[in-house]
LOVEX-659182 format. One record per atom (N, C-alpha, C, O): residue in one letter; x, y, z. Coordinates in steps of 0.02 Angstrom, whole numbers, plus 50000, padded with zeros to 5 digits. Layout:
BEGIN
aXYZ
...
***
This chain:
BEGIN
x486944918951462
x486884917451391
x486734910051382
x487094905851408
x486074908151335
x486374900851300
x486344900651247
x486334905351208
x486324893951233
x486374891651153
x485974885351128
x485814881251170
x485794884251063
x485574879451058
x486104872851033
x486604874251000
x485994867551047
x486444861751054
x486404858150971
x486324852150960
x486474863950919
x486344860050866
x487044858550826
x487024854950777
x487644861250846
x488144862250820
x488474856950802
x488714853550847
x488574854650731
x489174849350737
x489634849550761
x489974853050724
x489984847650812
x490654850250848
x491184848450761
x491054845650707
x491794852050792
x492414846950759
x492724843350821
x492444844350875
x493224839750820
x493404834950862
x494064837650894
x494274836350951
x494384842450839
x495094844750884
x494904850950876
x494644854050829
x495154853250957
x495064859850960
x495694866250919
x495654872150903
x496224861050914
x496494868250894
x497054860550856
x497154854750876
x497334864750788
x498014858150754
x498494856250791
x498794860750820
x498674850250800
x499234848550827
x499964851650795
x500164849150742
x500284856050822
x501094854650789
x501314849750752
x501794851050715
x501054843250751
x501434837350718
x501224839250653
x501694839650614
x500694840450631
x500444839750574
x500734845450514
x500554845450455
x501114849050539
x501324855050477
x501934851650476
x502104847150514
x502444855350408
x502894853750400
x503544854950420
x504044852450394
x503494861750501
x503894861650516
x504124859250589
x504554860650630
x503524854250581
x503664850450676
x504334844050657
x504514841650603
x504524842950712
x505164838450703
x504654831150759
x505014826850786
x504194830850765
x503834826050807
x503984826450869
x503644823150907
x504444829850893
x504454832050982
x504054831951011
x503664836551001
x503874827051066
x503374831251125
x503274836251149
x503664837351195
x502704842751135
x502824847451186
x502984847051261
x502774842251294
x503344851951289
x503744851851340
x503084853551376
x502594856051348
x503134851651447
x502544852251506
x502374860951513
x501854864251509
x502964862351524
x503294871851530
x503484874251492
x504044875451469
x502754875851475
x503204881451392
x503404889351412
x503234891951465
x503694891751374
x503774898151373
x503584904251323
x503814904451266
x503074910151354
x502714915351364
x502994917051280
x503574918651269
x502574916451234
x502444920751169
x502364927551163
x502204929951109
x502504932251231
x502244937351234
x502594939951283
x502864936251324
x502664947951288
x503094950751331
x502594952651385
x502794952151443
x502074954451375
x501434955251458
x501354948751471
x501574944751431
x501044946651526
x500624943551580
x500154938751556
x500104936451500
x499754937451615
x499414934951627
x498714938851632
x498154936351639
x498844944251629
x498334952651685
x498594955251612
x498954952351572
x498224963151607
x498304967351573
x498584973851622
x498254976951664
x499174974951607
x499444980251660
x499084988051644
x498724989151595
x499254992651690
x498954998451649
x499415001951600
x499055005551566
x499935002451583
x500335004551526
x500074998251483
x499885000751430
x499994993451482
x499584989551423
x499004993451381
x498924995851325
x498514992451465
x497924996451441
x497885003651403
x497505005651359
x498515007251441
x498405015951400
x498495013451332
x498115015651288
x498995008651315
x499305007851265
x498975009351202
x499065012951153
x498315002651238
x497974999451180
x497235004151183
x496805002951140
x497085010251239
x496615015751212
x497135018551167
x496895017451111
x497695021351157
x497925024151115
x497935022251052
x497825026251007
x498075015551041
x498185012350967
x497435011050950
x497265008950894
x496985012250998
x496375011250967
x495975020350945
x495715021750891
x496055024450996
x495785029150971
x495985034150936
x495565037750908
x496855035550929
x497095039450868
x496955036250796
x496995039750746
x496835030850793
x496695028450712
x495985029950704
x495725030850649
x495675030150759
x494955032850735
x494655038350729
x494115039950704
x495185042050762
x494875049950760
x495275052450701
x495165058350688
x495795048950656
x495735049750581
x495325047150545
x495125049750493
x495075040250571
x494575037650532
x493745044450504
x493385046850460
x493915043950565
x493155050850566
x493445057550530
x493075061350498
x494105058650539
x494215064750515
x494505062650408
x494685067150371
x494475057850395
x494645058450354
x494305060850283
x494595062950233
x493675059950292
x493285063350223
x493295071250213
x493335074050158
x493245075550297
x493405080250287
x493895083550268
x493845088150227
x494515081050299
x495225081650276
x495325078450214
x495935078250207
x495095076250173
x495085073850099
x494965081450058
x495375084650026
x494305082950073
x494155090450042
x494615095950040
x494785099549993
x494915095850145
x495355102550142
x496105101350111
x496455106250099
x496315095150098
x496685093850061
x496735092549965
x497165091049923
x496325093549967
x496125094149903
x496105085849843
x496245084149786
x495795082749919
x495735075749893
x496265069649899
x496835071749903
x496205062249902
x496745058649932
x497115057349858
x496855056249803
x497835057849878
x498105055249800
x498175048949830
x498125046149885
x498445047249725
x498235040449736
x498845035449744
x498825029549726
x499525039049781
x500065036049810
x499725033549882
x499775028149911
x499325039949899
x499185036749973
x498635031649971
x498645026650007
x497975033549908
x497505026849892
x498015018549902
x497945013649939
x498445020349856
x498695017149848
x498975011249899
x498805005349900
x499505015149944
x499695012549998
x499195010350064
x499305005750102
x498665014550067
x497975014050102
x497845004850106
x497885000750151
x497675004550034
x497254995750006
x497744990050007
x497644984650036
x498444992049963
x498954989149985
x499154986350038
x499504981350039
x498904990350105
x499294989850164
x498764983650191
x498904978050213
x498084986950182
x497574985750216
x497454977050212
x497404973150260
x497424975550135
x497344969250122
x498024964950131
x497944958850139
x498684967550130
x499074963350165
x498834960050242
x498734954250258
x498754967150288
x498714964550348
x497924960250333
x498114954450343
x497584960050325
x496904959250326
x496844950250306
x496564945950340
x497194949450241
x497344943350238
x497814938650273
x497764932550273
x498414943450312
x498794941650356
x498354939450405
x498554934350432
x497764942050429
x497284940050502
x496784931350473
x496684926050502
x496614933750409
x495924931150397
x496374923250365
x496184918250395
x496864922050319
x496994915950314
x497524913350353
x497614907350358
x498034919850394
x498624916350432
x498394915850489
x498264910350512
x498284922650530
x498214920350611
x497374916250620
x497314912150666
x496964917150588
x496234911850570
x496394905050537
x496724900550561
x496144905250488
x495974899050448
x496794895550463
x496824889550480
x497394899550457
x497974893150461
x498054893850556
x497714890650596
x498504897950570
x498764896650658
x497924894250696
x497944891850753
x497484894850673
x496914896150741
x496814887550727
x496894883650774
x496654885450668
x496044881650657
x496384875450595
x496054870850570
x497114877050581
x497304872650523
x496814868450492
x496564862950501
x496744875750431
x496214874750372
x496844872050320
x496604870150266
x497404871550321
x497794869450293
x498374868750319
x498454871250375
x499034864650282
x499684864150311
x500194868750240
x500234868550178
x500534873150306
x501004876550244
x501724875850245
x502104873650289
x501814877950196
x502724877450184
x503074880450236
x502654882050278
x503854882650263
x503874884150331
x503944890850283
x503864893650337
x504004896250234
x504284902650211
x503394905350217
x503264910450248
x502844901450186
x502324904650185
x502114904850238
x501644908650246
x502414900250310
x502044900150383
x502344906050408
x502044910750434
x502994905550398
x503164914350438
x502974918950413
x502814923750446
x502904918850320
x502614927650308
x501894927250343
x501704931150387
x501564922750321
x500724923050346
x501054925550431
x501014931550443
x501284922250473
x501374927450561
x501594933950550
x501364938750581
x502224934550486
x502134942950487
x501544946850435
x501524952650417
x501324944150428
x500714949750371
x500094948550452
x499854953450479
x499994943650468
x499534946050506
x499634949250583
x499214949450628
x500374951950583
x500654955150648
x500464961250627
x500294965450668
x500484962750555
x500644970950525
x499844973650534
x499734979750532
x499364969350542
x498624970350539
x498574974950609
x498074977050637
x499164975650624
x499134978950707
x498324976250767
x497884979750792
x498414970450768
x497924966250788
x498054962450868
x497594958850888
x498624963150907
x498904961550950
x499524955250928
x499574953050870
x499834953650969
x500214948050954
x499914940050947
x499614936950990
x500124937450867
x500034930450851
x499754927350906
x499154928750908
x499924923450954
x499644919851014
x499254919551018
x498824915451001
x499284928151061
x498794929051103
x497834928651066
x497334925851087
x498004933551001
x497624933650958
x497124926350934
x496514925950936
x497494922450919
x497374913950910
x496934911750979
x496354909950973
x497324912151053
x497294908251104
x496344911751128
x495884909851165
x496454917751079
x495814920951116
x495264917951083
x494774915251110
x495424918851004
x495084914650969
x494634906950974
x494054905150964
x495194904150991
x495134896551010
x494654897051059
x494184892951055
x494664902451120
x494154902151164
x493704902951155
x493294898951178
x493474908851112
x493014911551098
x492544904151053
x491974902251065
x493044901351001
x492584895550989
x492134889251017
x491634886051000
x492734889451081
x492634884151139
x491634887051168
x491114883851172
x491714890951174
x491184894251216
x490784899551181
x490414903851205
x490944898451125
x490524903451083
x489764906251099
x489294902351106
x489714911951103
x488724914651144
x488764910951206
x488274910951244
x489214908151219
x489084906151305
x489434908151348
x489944911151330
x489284907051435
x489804909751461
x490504905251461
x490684899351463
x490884913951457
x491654908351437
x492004912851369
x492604913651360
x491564914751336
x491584916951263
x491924925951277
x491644931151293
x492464924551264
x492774930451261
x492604938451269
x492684942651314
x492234938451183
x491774944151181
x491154942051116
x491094943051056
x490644937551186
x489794936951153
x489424942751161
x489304944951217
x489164946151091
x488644951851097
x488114950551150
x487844955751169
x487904945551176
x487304942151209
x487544941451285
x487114939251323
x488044942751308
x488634944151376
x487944945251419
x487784940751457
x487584950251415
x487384953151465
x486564950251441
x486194950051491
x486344948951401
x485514946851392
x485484947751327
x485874949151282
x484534945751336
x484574947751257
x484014954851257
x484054958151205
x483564957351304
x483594963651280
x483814968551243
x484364967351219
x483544974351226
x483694979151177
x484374980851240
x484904977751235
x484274984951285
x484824988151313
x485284983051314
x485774985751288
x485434978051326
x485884972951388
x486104970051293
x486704968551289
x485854969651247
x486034969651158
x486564975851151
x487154974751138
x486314982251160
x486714987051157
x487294985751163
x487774985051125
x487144985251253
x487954985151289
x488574978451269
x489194978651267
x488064972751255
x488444968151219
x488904970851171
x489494972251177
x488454971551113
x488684972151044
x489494978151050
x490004977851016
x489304983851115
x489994987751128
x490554984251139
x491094984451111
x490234978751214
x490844974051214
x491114968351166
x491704966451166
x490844967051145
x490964962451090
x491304966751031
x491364962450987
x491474970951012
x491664976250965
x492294977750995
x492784974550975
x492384983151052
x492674983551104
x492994984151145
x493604985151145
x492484983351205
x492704982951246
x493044977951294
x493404979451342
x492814970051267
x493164966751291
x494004966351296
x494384963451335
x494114971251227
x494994971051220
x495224973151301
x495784972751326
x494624975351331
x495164980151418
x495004978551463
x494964981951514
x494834970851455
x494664966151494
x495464963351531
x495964962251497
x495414962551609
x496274964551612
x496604956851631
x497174955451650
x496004952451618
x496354945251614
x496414942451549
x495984943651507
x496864939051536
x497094938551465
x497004929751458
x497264926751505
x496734926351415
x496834919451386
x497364918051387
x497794921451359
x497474912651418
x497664906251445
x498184903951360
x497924899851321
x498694906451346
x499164905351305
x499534897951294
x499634893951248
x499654898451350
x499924890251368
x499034881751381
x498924875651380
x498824885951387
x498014881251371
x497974880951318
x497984875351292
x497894887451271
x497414887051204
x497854888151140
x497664888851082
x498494888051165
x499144888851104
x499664885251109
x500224887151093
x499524879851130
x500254877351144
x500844875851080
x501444876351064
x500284874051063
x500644871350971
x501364877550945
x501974877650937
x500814881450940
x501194890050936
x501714892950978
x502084897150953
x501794891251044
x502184891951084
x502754887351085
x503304889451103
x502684882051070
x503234876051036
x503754878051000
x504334876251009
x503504882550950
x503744883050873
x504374889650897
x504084894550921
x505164890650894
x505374894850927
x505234901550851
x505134907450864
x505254899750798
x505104908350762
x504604908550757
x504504913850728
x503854904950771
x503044907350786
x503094913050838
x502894918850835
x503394910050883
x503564912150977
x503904918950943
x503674924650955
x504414917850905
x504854924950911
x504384932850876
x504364938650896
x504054929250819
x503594933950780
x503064935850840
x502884941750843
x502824931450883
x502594935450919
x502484938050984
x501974939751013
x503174937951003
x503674942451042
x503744948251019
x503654952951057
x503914949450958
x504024954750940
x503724957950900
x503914959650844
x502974959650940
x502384962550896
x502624969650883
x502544973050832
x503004971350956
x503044978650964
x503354980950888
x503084985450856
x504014976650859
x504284979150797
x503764981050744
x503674986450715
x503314972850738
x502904972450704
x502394979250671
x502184979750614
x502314983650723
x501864988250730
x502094993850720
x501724998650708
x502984994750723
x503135002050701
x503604999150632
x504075002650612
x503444992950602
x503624992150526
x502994993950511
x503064998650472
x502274992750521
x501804991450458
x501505000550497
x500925000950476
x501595004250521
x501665011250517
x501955013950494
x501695018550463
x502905013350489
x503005017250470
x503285014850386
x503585018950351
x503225011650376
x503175009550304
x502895012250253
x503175011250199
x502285016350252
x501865018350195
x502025025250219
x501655028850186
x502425029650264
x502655035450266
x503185038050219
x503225043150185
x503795029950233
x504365031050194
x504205029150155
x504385033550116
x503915024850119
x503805027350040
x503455030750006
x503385029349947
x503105036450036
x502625040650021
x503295046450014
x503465048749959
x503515047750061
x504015051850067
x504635052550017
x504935057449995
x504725043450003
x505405043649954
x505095045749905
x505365050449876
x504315042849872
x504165043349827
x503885051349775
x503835053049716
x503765053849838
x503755063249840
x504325068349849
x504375074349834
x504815063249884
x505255069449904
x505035074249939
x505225080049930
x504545072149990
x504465079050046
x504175075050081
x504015069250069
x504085080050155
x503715076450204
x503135076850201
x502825072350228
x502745082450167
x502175082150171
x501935074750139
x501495071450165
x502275072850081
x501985066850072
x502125060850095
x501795055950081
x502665060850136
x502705055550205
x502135057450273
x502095053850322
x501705063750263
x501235064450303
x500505059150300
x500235054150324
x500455062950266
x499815060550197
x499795053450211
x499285050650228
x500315050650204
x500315043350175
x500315039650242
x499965034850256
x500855043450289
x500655039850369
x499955041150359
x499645036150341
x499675045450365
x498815047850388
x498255042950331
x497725040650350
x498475042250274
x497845036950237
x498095030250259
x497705026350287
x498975028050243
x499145021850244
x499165018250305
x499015012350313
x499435023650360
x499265019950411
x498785020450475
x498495015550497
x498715028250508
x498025027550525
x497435027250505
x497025024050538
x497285029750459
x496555024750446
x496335018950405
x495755016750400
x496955016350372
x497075010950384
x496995005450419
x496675000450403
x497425006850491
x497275003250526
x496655002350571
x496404997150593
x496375012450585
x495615010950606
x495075008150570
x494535007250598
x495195006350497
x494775001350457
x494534995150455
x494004992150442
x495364993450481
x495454984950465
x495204984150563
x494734980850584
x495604987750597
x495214987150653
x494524986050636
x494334980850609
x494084991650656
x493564991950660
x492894985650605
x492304984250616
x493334983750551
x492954978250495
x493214972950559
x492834971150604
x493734971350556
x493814962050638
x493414963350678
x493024958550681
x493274966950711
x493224968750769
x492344966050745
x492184960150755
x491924970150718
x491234970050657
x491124961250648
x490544959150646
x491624956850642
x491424950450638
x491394947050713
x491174941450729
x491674951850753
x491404948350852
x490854951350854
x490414947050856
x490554958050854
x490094959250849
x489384957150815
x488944953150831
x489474963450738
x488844962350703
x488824954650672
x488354954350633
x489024951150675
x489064945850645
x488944939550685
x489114934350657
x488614938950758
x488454937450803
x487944939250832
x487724935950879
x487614945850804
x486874950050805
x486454948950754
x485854947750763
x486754949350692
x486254949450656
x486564944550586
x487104941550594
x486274943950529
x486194940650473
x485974933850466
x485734930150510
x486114932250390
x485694925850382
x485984919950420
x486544920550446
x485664914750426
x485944909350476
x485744901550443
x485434897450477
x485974899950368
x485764893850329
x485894886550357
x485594881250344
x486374887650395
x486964881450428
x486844879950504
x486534884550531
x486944876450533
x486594874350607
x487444877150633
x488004876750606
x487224879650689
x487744881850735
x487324880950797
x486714880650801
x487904880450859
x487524880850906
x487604889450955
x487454890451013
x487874894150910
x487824901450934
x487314904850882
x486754902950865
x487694910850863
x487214915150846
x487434917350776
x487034921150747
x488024915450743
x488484916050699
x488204919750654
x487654917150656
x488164924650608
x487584923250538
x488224928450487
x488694932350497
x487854925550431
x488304929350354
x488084936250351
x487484936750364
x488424942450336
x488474948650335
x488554948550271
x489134947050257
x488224949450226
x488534951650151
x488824957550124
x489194957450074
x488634963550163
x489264970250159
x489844970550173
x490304974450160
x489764964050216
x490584966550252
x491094961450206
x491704961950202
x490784957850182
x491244951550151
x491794952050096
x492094946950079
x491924958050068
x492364960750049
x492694963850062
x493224964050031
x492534969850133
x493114971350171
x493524966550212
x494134967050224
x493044961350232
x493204956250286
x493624950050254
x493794945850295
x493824948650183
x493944945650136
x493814940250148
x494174935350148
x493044940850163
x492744932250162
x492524930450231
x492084926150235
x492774933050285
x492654932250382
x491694933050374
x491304928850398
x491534937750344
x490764940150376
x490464934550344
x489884935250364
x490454927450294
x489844921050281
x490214916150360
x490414910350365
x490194920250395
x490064919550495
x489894913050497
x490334909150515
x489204910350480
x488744905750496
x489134899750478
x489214895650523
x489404898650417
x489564894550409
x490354892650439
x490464886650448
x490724895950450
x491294894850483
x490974891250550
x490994885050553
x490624895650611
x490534892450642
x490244885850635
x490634882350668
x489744881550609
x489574878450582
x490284872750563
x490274866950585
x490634874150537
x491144869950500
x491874874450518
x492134877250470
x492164874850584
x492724879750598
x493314877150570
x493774880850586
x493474872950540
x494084870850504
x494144872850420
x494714873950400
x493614873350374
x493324874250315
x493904881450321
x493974885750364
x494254879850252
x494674883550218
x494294887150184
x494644890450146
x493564888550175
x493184894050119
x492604894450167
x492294889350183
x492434900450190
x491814903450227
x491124904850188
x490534904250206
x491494907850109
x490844909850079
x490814903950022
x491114904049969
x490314898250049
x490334891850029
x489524893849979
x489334888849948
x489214897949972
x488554898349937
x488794903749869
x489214908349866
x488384901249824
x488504905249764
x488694911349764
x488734913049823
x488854916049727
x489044920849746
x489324926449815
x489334932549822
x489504921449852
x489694921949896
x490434923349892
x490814918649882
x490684930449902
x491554933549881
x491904930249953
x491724930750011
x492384927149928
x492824925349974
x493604925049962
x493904919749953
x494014933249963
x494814930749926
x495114926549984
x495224920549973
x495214928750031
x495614922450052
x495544915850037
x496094913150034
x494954911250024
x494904906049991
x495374906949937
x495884903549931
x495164912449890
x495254912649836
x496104911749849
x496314906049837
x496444914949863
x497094914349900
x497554908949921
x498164908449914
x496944903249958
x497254899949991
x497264894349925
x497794891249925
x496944892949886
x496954891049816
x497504891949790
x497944887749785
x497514897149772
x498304898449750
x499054896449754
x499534895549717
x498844896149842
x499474894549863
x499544886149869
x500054882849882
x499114884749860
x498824876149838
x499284874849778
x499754870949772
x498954880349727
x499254878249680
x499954878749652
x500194874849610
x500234883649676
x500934884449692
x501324878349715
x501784875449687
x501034877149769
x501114870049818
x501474873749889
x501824870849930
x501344878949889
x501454881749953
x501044880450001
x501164883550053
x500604876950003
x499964874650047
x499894866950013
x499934865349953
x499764862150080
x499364857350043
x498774854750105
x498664857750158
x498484849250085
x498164845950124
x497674851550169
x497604852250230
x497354855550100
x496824859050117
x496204857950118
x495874854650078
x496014860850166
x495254858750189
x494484859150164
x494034860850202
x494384857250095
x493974862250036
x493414860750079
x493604859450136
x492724860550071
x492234858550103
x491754854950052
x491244857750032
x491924848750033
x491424845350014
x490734846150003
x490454848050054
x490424845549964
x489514844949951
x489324842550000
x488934845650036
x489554836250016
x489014833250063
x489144835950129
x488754837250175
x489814836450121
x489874839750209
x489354847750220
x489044849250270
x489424852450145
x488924857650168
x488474857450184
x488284861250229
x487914851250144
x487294848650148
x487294847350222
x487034851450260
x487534842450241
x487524839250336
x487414843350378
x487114841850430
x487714852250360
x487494856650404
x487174860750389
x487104865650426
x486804859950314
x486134865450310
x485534863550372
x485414858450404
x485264869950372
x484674869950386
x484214865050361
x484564862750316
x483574861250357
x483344858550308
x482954862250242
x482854861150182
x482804867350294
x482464872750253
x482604877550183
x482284880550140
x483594875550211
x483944878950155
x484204873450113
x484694874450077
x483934868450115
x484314863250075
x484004866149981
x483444868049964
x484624865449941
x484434865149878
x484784870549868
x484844871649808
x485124875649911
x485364880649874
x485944879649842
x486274874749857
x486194884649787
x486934881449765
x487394884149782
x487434889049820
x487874880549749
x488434881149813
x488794884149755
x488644883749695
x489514888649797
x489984895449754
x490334889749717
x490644885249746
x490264890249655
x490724886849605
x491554890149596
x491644896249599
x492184884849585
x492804887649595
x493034890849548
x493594893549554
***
C-alpha cells in the first residue's frame, strides 16, 4: 500500500493524561497494567467468541424485515428501545471512545468521562483500550502498511479491493495479534476507573443486552415482549451499529468525496452520516484528527458535534476543539476552496 505525503500531520499522537481534569500530574509508571482481561494474541475462545457476537446479531439483522411481517409488524416499545439503545451506544463510540479517549477533541468533567466509557462499552464494540489503541494505530499508518484494517491491504485491483474492503469491514477483527495497549494507550491505562470500565467489558455487554428485554418485558408483562425487544433492541441493534463502524474502516476509505488533503484515502459518505452520527465526513477527520466536528461543510449532519456543544454549554466539556475557518481552508483542496462551511 501507499500514500500520498500531503497530510497535515497533528503533532501529538494521542492526549496526554495531564491535560483532562482528572490527572493528578503523576508520571506514568514505566509498567503499566493490562486494561483488558486477554493478551497480547487473540486466544481461540476469544476468537469463537467474537464469530458469535458478530454473526447472531446478523442473522437477525437479515431476518428482521421478514419477521416484522410474520409478526405482525415491530411495535413501537421495541422501535423504541431499538434507536434509544442504538444512539446511546453509537454516540458512546463516535464522541467518547473517538473524538474524546482516541484523539482529545475536548477535556471533560470526570462524571461525563466515565458515562462517555460506559455508553461507548454498551456499543458492544470491544473493550475501551483496546478499541482506542487500535484506533490510534490505524491513524499512525493509515492506507499504509501498519494500518490495522486498510481496504487497500492487499492492492488496488478490483479483486485484491474486494478482499480488502472484507478485511477492513471484518475481518481484521480475527486477526490474532492485538495492538500494543501499553504503546498506543498509555494515558488510558493510567487512569484506574478508565482501566476498570474496560476490564469489565464482559458486564458491559450483558447490561446493554439485557436491558431493552427487561423493560420490554416489565413494560408488557410477558415474555413475549421481553422477546421482541431482546430481538429489535438488542440484536439488531447491535448488528446495525456494528455493521454502520465497521462501514467507516471500510466504505469510507474506498470511496466518496475527498475536499481536504489527507495523506490516505479517507472520503465523506453522505448516507451514512446519520447513522454514523457524523463519523462518515471521513475526509476531513483524517485531514484534521483532533477537530471536535467532522461534518465541517454546509449541510453537513453531524449530532455528535451537535452534542459535544452541548455539553460545552452545560460546561461539562471545555477547551473544545471547534475548527476554525482558516484552519478548514489550510486543508482544502485548492480546487474546493470557496465552499461554505456548516453554520452552528
Amino acid at each position: 500500500m501507499t500514500t500520498s505525503p500531503d497530510l497535515i500531520e497533528d503533532s501529538t499522537p494521542y492526549p496526554p493524561s495531564s491535560g483532562d481534569s482528572h490527572s493528578d500530574g503523576a508520571p506514568l509508571s514505566p509498567v503499566l497494567p493490562s486494561a483488558t482481561l486477554g493478551g497480547d494474541n487473540k486466544r481461540s475462545i476469544e476468537q469463537l467468541a467474537l464469530l458469535l457476537f458478530i454473526a447472531l446479531p446478523f442473522v437477525a439483522l437479515v431476518a428482521a424485515v421478514p419477521l416484522a411481517f410474520v409478526w405482525g409488524g415491530v411495535s413501537w416499545l421495541d422501535l423504541g428501545l431499538m434507536v434509544a439503545m442504538y444512539f446511546v451506544g453509537c454516540h458512546g463510540i463516535t464522541i467518547g471512545f473517538h473524538r474524546y479517549f482516541t484523539h482529545g477533541s475536548f477535556k471533560a468533567k470526570r462524571p461525563l468521562r466515565i458515562a462517555l466509557a460506559v455508553m461507548g462499552s454498551l456499543a458492544v464494540e470491544g473493550p475501551l483500550v483496546r478499541w482506542v489503541a487500535d484506533h490510534r494505530k490505524h491513524h499512525k499508518f493509515s492506507d499504509a502498511d501498519g494500518d490495522p484494517h486498510s481496504p487497500w491491504r492487499f492492492g488496488e485491483t478490483l479483486p485484491a479491493l474486494m478482499k480488502g474492503l472484507w478485511w477492513a469491514h471484518i475481518g481484521w477483527l480475527f486477526d490474532e495479534e492485538q495492538t500494543s495497549q501499553q504503546k498506543y494507550a498509555p494515558d488510558l491505562i493510567s487512569d484506574p476507573a478508565i482501566r476498570a470500565v474496560s476490564r469489565q467489558f464482559a458486564l458491559w455487554t450483558v447490561v446493554s443486552l439485557m436491558l431493552p428485554p427487561v423493560v420490554g418485558g416489565l413494560v408488557t408483562m410477558s415474555w413475549w415482549g421481553a422477546f421482541t425487544a431482546f430481538f429489535w433492541g438488542s440484536l439488531v441493534r447491535v448488528a446495525l451499529l456494528h455493521h454502520v463502524t465497521w462501514s467507516i474502516n471500510s466504505i469510507c476509505h474506498a470511496v466518496g468525496k475527498r475536499p481536504f488533503k489527507s495523506r490516505d484515502r479517507s472520503g465523506n459518505v453522505w448516507w451514512l452520516a446519520v447513522l454514523s452520527c457524523g463519523e462518515s465526513w471521513h475526509n476531513l477527520h483524517h485531514a484534521d484528527p483532533t477537530s471536535a466536528r467532522h461534518g465541517v461543510l454546509k449541510g453537513q449532519v453531524d449530532s455528535s458535534a451537535r452534542l459535544i456543544r452541548w455539553f460545552e454549554q452545560f460546561g461539562w466539556a471545555s477547551d473544545v476543539r471547534w475548527p476554525s475557518a482558516t484552519r478548514i481552508e489550510s486543508r482544502r483542496h485548492k480546487k474546493t476552496t470557496g465552499a461554505p462551511l456548516n453554520a452552528e
